[in-house]
C-alpha positions as CSV (number, residue, x, y, z in Angstrom):
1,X,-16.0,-33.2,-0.8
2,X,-17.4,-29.8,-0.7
3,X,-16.5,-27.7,-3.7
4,X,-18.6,-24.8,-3.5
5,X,-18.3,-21.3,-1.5
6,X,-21.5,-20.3,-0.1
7,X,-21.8,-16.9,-2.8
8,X,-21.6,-19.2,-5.6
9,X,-24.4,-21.4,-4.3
10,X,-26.9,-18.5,-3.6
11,X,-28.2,-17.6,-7.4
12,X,-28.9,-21.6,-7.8
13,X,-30.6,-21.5,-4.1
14,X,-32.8,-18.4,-5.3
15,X,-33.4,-19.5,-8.4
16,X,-34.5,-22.9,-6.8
17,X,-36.9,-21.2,-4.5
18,X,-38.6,-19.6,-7.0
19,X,-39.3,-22.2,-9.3
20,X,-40.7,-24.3,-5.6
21,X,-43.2,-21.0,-4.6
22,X,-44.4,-21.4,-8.2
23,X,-44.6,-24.9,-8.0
24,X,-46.0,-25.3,-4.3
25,X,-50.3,-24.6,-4.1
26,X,-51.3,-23.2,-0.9
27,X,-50.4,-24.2,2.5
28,X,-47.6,-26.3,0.2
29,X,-44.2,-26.8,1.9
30,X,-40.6,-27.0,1.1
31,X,-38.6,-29.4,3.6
32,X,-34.9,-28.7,2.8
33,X,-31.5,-28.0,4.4
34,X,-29.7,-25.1,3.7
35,X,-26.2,-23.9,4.6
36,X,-27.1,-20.3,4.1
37,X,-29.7,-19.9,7.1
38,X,-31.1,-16.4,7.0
39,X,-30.2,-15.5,3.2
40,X,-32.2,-18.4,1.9
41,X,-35.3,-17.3,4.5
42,X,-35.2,-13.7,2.8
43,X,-34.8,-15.4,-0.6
44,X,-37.9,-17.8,0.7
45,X,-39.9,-14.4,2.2
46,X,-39.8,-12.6,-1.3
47,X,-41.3,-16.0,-3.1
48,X,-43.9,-16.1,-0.7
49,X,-43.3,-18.6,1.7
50,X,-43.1,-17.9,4.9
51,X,-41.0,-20.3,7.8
52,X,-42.7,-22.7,10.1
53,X,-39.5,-24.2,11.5
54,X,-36.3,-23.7,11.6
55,X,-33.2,-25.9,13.3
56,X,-29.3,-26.0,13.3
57,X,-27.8,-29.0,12.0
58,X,-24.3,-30.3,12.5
59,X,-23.8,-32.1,8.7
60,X,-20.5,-33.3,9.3
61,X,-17.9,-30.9,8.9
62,X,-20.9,-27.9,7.9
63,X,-23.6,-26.4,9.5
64,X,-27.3,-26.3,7.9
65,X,-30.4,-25.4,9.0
66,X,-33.2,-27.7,8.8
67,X,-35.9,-24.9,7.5
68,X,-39.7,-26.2,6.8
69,X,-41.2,-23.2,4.4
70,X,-45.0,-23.2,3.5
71,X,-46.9,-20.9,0.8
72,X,-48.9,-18.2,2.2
């Protein structure tokens, strides 16, 4: 069951992209899927990654995106 609203999910989802970009040494990448599609590339942009693939997903009663970021 899905219990969260997208807003209160987005300062965990920045917070965790962050902490990745840190994390990640060059040409590193995050495989994830996220239900926030272009918010969470922005979020990913200003960490600096940049995206090398992105694809709608059907989750079963949500759409995500399928995103594959990679430090610059």
């Amino acid at each position: 069951r899905r219990v969260l609203h997208r807003a209160e999910i987005e300062p965990l989802y920045e917070e965790l992209i962050e902490r990745v970009a840190k994390l990640l040494t060059p040409s590193g990448r995050l495989v994830w899927f996220s239900p926030i599609f272009g918010r969470s590339l922005a979020m990913a942009r200003r960490a600096g990654l940049s995206s090398t693939f992105r694809q709608r997903v059907d989750m079963g009663g949500f759409d995500a995106e399928l995103q594959v970021l990679v430090k610059r």
